[in-house]
C-alpha positions in Angstrom: -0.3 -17.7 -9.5 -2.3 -14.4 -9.0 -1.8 -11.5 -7.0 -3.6 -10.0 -4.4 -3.8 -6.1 -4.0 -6.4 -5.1 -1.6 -7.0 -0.8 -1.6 -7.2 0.9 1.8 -7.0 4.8 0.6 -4.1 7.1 1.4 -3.0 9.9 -0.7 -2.3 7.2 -3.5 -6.4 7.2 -4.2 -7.1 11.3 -3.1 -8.6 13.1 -5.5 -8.6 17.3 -5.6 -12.0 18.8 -5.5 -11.1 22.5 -7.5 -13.9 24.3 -6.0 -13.3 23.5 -2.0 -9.4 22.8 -2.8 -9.9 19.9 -0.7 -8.7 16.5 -1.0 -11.2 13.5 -1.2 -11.9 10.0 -1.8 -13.6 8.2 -5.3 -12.6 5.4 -6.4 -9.3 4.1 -6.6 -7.1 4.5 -9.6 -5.4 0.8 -9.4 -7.0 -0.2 -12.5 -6.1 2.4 -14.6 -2.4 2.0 -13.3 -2.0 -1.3 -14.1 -3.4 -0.5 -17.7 -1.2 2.6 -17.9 1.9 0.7 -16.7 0.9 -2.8 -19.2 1.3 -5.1 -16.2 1.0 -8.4 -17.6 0.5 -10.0 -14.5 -2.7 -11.6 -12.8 -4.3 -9.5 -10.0 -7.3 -9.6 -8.2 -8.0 -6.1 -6.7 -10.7 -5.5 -3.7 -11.3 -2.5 -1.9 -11.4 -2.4 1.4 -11.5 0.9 2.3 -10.9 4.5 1.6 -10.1 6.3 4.4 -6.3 8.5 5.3 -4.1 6.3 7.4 -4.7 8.6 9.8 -8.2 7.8 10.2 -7.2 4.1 10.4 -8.1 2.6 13.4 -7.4 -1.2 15.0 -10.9 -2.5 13.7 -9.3 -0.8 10.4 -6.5 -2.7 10.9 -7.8 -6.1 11.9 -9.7 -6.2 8.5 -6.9 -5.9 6.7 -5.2 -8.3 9.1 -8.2 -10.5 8.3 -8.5 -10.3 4.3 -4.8 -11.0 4.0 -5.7 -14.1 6.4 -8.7 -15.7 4.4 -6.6 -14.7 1.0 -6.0 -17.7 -1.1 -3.2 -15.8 -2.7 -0.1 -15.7 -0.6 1.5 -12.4 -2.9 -0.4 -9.7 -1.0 -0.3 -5.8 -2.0 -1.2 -3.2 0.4 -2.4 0.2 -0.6 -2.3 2.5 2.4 -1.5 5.9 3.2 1.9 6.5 4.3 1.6 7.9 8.0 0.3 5.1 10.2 2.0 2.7 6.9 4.7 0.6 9.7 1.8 0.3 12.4 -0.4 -1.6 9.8 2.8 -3.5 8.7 3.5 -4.4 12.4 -0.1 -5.9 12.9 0.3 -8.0 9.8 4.3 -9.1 10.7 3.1 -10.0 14.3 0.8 -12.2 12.9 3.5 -14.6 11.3 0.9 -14.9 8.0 2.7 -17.4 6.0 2.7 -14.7 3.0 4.3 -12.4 0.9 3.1 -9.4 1.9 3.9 -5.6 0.6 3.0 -2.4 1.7 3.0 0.8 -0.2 1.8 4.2 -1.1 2.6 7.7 -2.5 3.5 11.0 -1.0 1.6 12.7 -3.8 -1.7 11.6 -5.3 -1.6 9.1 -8.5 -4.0 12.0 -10.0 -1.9 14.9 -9.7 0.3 13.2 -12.5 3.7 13.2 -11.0 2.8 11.1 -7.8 5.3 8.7 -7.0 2.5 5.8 -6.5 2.9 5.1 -10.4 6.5 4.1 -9.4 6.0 2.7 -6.2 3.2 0.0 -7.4 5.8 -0.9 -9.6 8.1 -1.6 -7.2 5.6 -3.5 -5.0 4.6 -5.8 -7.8 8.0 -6.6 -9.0 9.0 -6.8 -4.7 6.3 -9.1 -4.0 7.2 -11.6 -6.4 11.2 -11.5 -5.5 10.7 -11.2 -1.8 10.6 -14.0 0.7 7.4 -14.7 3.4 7.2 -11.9 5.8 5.7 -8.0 5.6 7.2 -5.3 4.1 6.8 -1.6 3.4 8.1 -0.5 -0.2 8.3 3.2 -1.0 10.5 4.7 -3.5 12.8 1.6 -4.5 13.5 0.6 -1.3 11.8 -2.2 0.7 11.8 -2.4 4.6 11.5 -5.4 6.5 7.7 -4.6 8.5 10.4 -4.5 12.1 13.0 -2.0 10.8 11.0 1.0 9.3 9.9 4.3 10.1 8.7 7.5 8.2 11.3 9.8 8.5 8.3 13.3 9.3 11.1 15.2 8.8 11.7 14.2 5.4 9.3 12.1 4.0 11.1 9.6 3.6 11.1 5.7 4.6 13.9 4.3 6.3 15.3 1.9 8.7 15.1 2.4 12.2 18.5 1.3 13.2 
């Protein structure tokens, strides 16, 4: 049984331009993650997108909403960028998919070399696999369901709402 990861952007895929000091889009750096980390397991990665979450919009959304529909795997994993992460997560648990589905991201871009993203693909991999049907958000070891979570702006950190 494979596993589908479908790329949306977020800082887990920004790149740093040296000359404008700005952050930008490429390509995303799943591939070389998996190969870095020796994941063993059978993925099929598509891009979607590469745009910050903030950009994100409800077309945005409904494509996602849509590829994790027509997906004949039911192990979905979502790269997105972490500030609109629990209103995509919301869209896909409202849909009642009958899937395993995991969001996640980093704080810090993969290429900056101490990004959490390395870590948190991990998680979602393992979390996917483990994890009954439904949608959550994984960041940082922890897993939310997609109805009890919330970035904590404060902190940067996930968390439960209640």
């Amino acid at each position: 049984m494979s596993i589908k990861i479908l790329v949306t952007g977020g800082t887990f895929d920004k790149e740093y331009d040296e000359l404008t000091g700005k952050l930008f889009f490429k390509d995303t750096h799943l591939n070389e993650i998996l190969s870095r980390g020796r994941s063993q397991l059978e993925v099929h990665v598509e891009t979607l997108m590469m745009i910050d979450s903030l950009e994100m919009n409800a077309a945005h959304r409904e494509l996602i909403l849509n590829k994790c529909r027509e997906s004949s795997e039911y192990q979905i994993v979502i790269t997105h960028g972490t500030d609109t992460m629990e209103v995509t997560a919301k869209v896909l648990g409202e849909a009642n998919l009958t899937k395993t589905i995991v969001l996640t991201g980093a704080m810090i871009p993969y290429q900056f070399g101490s990004s959490d993203g390395f870590f948190n693909m991990g998680c979602a991999l393992s979390l996917v696999q483990a994890l009954p049907t439904g949608v959550y958000v994984v960041m940082n070891g922890k897993y939310f369901p997609w109805n009890n979570v919330r970035k904590n702006r404060a902190t940067g950190i996930f968390e439960t709402v209640v």
